[in-house]
BAPAMI-553179 format. One record per atom (N, C-alpha, C, O): residue in one letter; x, y, z. Coordinates in Angstrom, 3 decimals, m for minus. Example, Ala and Ser with C-alpha at 12.3 -4.5 7.8 and 13.67 -1.06 7.14 Angstrom:
+--------+----------+----------+----------+
! residu !       xx !       yy !       zz !
+--------+----------+----------+----------+
!      A !   13.190 !   m5.690 !    7.800 !
!      A !   12.300 !   m4.500 !    7.800 !
!      A !   13.200 !   m3.300 !    7.800 !
!      A !   14.236 !   m3.319 !    8.465 !
!      S !   12.850 !   m2.250 !    7.080 !
!      S !   13.670 !   m1.060 !    7.140 !
!      S !   12.900 !    0.030 !    7.870 !
!      S !   13.409 !    1.138 !    8.039 !
+--------+----------+----------+----------+
//
This chain:
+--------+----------+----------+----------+
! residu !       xx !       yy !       zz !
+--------+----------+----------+----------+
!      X !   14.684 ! m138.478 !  m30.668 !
!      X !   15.744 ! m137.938 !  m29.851 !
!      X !   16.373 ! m136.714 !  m30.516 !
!      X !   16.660 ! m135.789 !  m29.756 !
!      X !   16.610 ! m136.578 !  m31.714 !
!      X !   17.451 ! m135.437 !  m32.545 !
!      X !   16.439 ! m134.512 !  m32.198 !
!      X !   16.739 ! m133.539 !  m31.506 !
!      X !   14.919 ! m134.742 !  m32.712 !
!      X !   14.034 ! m133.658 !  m32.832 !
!      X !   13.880 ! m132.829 !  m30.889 !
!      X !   13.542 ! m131.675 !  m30.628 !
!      X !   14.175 ! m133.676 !  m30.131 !
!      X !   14.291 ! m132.935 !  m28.755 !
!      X !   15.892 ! m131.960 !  m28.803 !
!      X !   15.995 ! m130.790 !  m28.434 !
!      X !   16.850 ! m132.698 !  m29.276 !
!      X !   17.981 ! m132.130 !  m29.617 !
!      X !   18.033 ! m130.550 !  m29.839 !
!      X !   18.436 ! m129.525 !  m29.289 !
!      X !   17.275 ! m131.059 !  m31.160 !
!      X !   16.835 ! m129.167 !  m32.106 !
!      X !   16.158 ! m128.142 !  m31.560 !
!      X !   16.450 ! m126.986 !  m31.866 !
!      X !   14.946 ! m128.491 !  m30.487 !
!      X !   14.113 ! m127.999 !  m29.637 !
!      X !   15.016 ! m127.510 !  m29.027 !
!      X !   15.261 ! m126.332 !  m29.285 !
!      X !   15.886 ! m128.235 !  m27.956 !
!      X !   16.531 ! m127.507 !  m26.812 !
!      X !   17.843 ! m127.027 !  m27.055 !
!      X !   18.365 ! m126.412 !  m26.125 !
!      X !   18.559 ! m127.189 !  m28.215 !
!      X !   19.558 ! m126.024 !  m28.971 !
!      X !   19.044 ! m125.038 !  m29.322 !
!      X !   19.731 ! m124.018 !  m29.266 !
!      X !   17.592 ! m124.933 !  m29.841 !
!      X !   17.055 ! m123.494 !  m30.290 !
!      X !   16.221 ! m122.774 !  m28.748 !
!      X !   16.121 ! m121.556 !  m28.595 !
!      X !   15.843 ! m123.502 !  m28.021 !
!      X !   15.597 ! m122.685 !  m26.973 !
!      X !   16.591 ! m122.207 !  m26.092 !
!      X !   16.428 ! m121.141 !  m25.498 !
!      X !   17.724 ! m122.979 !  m25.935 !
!      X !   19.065 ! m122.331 !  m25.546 !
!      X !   19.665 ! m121.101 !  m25.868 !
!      X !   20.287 ! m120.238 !  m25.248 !
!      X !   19.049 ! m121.396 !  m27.776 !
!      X !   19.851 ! m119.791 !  m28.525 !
!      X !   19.013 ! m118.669 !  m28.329 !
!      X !   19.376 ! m117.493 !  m28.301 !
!      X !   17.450 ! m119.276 !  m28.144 !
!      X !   16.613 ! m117.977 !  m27.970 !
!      X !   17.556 ! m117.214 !  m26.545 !
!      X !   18.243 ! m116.194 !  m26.593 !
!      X !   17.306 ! m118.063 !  m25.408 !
!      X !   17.497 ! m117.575 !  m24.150 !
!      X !   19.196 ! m116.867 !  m24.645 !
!      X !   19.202 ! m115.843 !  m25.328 !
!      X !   19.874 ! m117.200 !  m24.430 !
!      X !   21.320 ! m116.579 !  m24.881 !
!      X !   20.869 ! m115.152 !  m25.675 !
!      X !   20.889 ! m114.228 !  m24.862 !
!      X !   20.617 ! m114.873 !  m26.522 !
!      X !   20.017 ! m113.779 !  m27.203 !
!      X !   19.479 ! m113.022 !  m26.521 !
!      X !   19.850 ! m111.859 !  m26.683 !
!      X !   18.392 ! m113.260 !  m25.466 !
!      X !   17.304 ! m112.569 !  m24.746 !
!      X !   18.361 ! m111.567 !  m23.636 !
!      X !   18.282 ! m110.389 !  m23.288 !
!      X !   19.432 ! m112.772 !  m23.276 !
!      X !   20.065 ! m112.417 !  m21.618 !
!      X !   21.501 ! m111.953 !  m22.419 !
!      X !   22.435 ! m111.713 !  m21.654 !
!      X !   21.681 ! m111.855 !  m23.372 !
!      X !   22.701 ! m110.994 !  m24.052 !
!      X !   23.378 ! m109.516 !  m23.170 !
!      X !   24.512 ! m109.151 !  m22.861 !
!      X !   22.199 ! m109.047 !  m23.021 !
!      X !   22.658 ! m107.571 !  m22.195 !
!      X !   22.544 ! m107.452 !  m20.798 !
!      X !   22.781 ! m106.477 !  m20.085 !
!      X !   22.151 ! m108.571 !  m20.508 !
!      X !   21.888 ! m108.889 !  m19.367 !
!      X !   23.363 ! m108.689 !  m18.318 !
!      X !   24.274 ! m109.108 !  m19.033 !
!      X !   24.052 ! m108.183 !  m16.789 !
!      X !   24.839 ! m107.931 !  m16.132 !
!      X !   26.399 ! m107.518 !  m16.569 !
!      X !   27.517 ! m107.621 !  m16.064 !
!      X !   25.779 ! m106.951 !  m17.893 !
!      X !   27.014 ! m106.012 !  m17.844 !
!      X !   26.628 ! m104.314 !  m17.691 !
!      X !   25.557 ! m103.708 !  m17.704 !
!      X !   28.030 ! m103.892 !  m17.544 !
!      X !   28.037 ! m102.561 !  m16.556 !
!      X !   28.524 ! m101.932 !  m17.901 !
!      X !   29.210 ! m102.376 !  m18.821 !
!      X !   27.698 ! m100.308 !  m17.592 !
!      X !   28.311 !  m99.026 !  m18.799 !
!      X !   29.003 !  m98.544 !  m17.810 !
!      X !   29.005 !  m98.743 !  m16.595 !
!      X !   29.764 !  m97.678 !  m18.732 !
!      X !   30.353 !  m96.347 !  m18.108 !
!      X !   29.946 !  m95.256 !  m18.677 !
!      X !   30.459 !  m94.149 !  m18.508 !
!      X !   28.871 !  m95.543 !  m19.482 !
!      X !   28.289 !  m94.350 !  m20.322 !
!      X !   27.170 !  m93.770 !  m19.646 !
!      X !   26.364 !  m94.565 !  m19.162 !
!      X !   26.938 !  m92.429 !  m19.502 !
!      X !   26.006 !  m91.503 !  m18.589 !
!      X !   24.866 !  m91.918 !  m19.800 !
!      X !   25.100 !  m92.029 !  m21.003 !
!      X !   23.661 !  m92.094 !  m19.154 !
!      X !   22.464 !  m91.962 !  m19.795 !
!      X !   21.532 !  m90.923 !  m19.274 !
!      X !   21.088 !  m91.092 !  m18.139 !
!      X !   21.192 !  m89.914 !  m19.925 !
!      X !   20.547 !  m88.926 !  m19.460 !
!      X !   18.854 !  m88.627 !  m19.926 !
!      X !   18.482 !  m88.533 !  m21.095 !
!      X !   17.907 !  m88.501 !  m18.637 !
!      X !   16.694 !  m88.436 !  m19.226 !
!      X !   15.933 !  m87.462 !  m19.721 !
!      X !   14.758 !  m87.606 !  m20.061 !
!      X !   16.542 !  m86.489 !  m19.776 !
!      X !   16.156 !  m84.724 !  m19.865 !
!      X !   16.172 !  m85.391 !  m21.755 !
!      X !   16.962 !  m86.004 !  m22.473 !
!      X !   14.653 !  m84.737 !  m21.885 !
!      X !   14.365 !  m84.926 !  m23.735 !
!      X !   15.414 !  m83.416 !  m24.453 !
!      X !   15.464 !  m83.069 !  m25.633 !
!      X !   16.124 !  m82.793 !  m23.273 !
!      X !   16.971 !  m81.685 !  m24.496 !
!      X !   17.828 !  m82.527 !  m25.276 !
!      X !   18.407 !  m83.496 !  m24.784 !
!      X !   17.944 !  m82.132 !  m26.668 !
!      X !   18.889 !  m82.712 !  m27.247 !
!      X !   19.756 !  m83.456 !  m27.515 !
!      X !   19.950 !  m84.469 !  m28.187 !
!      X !   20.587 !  m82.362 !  m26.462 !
!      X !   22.244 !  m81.032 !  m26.130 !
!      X !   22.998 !  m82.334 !  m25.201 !
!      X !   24.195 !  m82.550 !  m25.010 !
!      X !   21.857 !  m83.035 !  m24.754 !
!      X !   22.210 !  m83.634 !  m23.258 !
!      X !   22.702 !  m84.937 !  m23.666 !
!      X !   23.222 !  m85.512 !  m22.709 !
!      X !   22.730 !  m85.726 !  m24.921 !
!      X !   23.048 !  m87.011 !  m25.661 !
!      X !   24.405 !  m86.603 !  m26.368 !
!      X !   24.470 !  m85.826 !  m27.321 !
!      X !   25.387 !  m87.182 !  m25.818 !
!      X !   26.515 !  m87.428 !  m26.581 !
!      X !   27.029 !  m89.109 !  m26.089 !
!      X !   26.486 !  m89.855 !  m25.274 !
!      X !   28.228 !  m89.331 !  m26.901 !
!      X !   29.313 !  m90.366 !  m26.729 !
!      X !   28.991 !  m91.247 !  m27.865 !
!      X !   28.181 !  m90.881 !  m28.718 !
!      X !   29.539 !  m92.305 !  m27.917 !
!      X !   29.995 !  m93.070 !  m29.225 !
!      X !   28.849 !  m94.527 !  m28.733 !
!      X !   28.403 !  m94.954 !  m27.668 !
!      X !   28.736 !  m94.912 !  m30.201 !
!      X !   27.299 !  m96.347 !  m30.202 !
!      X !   28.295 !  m97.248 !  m30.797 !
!      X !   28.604 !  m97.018 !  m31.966 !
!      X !   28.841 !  m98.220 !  m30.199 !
!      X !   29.561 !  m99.173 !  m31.327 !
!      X !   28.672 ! m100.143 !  m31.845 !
!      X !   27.745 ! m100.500 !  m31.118 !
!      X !   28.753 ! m100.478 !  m32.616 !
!      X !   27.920 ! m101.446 !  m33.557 !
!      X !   28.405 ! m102.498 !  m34.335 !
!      X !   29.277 ! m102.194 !  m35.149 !
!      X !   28.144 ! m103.353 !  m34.294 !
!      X !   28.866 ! m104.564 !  m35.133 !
!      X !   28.042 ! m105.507 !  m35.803 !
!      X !   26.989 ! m105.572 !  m35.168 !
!      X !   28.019 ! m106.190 !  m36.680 !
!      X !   27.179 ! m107.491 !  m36.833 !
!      X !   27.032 ! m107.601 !  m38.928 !
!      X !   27.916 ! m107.393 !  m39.759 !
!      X !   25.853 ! m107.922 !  m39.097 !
!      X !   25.608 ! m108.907 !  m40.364 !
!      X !   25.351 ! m107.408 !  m41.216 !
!      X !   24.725 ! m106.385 !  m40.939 !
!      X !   26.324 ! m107.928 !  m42.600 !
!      X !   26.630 ! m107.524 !  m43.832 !
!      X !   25.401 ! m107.014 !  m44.095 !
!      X !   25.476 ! m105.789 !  m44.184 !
!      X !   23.932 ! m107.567 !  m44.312 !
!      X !   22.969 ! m107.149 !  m44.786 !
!      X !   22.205 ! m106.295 !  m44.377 !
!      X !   21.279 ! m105.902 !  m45.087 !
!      X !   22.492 ! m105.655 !  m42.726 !
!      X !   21.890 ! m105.111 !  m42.197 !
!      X !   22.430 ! m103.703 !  m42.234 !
!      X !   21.669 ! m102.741 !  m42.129 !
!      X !   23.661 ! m103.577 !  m42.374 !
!      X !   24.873 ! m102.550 !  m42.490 !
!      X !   24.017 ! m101.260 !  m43.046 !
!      X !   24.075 ! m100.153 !  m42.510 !
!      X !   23.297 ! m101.532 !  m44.079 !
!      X !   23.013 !  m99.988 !  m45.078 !
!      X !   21.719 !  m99.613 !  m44.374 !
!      X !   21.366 !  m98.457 !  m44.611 !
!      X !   20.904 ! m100.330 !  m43.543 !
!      X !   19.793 ! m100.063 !  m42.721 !
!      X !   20.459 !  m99.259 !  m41.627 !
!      X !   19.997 !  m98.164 !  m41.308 !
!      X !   21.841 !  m99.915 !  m40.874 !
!      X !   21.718 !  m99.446 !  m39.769 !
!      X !   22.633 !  m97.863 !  m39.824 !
!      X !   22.694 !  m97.044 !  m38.906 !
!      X !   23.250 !  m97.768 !  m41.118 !
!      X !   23.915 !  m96.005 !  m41.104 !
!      X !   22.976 !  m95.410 !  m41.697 !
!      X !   23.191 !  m94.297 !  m42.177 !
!      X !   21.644 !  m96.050 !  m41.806 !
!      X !   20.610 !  m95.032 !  m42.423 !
!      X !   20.033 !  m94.700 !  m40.939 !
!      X !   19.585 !  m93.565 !  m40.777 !
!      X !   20.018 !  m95.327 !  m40.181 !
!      X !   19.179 !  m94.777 !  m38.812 !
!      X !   20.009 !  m94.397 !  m37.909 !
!      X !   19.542 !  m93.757 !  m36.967 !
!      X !   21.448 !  m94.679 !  m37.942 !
!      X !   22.540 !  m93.457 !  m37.147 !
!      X !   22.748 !  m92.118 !  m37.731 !
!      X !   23.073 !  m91.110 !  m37.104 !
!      X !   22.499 !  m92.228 !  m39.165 !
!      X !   22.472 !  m90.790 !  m39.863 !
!      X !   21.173 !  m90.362 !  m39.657 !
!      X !   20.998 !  m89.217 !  m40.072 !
!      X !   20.431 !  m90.759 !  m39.279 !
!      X !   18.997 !  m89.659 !  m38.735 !
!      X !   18.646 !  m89.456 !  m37.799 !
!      X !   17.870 !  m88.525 !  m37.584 !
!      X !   19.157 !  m90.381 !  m36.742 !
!      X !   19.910 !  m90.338 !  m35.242 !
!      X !   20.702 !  m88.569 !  m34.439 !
!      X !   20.591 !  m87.777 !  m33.504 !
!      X !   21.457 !  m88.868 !  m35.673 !
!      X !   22.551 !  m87.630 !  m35.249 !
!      X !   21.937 !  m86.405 !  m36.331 !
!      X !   22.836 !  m85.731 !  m36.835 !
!      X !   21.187 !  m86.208 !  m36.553 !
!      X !   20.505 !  m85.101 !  m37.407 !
!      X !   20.006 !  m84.406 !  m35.579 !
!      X !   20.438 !  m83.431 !  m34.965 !
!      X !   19.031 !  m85.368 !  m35.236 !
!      X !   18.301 !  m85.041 !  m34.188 !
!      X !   19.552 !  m85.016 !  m32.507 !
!      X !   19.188 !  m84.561 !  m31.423 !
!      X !   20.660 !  m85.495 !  m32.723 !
!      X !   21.649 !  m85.835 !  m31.485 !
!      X !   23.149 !  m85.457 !  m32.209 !
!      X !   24.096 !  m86.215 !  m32.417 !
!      X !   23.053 !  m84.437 !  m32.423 !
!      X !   24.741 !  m84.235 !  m33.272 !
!      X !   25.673 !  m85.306 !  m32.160 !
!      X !   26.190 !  m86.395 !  m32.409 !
!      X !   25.647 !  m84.628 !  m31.048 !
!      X !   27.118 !  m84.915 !  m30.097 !
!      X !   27.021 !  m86.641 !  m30.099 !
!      X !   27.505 !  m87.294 !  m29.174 !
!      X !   26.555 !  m87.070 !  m30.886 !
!      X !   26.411 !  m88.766 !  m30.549 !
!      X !   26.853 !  m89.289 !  m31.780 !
!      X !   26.330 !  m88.851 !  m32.805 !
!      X !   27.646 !  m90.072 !  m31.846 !
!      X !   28.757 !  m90.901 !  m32.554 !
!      X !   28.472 !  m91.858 !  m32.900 !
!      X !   27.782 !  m92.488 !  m32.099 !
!      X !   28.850 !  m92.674 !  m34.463 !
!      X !   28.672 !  m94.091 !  m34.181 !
!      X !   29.640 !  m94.756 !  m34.744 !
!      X !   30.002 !  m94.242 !  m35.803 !
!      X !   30.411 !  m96.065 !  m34.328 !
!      X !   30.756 !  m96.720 !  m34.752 !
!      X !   30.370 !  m97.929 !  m35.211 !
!      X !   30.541 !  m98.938 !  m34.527 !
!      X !   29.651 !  m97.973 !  m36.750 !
!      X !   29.502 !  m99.361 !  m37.170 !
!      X !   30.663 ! m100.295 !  m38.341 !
!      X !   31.421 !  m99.937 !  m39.242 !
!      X !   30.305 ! m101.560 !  m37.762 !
!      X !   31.186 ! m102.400 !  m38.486 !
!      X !   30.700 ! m103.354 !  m39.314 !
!      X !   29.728 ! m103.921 !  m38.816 !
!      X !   30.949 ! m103.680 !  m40.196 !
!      X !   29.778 ! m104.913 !  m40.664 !
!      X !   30.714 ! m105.955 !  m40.942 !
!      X !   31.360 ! m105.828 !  m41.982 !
!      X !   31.045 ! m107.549 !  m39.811 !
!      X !   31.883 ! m108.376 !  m40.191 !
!      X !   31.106 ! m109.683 !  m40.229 !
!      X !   31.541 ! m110.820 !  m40.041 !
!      X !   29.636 ! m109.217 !  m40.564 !
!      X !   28.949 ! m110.662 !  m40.760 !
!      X !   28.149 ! m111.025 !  m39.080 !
!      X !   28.592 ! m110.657 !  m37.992 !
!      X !   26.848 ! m111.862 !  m39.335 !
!      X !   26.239 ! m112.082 !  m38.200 !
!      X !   27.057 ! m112.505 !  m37.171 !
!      X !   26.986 ! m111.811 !  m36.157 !
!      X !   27.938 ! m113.600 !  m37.134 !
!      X !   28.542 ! m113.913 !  m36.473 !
!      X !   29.602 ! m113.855 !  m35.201 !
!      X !   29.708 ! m114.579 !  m34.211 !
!      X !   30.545 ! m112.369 !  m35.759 !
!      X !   30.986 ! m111.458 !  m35.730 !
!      X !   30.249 ! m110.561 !  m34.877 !
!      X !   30.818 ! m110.315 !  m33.813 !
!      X !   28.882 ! m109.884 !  m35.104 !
!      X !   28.551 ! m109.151 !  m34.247 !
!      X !   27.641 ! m110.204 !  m32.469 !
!      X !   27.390 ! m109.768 !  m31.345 !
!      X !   27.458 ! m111.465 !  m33.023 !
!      X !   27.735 ! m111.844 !  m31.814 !
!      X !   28.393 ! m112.050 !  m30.719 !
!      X !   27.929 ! m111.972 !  m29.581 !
!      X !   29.608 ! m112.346 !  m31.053 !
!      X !   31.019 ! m112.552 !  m30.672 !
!      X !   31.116 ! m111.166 !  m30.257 !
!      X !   31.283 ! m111.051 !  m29.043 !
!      X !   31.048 ! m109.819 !  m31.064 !
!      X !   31.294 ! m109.164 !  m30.370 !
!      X !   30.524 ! m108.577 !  m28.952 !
!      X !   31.076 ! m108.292 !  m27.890 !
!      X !   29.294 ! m108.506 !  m29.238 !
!      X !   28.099 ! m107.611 !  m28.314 !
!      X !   28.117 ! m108.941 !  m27.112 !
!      X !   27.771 ! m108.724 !  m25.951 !
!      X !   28.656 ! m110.581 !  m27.676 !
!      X !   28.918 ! m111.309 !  m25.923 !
!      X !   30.034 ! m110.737 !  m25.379 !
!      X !   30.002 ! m110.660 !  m24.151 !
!      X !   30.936 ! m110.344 !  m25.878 !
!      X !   32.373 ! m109.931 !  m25.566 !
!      X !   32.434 ! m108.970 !  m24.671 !
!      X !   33.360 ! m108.895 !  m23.863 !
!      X !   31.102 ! m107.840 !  m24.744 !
!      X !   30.891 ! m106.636 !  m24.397 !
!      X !   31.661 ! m105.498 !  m25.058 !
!      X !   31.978 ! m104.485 !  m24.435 !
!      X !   32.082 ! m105.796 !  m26.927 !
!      X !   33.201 ! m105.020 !  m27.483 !
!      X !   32.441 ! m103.998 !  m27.605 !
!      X !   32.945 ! m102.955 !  m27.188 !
!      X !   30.994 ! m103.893 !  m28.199 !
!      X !   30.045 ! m103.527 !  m29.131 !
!      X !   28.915 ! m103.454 !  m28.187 !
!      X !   28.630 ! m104.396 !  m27.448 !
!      X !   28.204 ! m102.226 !  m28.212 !
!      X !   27.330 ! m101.741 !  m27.441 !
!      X !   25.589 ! m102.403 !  m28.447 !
!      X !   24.552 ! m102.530 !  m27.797 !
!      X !   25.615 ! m102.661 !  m29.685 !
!      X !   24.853 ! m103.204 !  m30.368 !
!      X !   25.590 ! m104.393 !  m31.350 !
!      X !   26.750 ! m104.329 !  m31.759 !
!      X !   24.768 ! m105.327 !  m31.582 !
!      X !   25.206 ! m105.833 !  m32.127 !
!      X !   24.024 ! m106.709 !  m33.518 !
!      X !   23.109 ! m107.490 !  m33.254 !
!      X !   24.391 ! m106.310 !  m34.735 !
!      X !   23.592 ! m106.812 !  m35.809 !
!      X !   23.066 ! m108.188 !  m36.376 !
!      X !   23.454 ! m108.648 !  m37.450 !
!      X !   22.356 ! m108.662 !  m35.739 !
!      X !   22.351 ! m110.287 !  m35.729 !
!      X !   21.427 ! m110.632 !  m36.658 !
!      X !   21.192 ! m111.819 !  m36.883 !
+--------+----------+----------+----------+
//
């Protein structure tokens, strides 16, 4: 009985994870033109401590190639960036 338990708590968390981004609404323009010029606004980011120095290494090479694009990352632990990116605080979230 436990071992069905563990099964269907972890297939629960997969699905939760998967449908994460699932019916929420931006207000952020996404534009498909490959110029540049045409990418701005802010990336919030949140999530796990360990991932933190990976992820301002790939917003800093991000905005080499996209100046007008912003990021806000936070690093308050995995947990944290769940809570936030279900919340819809955090446009990514570091899990």
């Amino acid at each position: 009985m436990k071992n069905k338990l563990i099964k269907l708590f972890s297939f629960l968390l997969i699905a939760m994870l998967f449908l994460t981004g699932c019916g929420q609404t931006s207000t952020k323009t996404v534009s498909t033109s490959t110029d540049s010029s045409d990418l701005h606004g802010t990336i919030a980011i949140s999530g796990a401590f360990a991932l933190y120095p990976m992820m301002t290494t790939w917003a800093s090479e991000f905005q080499k190639i996209h100046p007008d694009v912003q990021f806000d990352i936070s690093a308050g632990g995995a947990g944290k960036g769940m809570t936030d990116t279900l919340a819809g605080a955090v446009d990514i979230g570091m899990i």
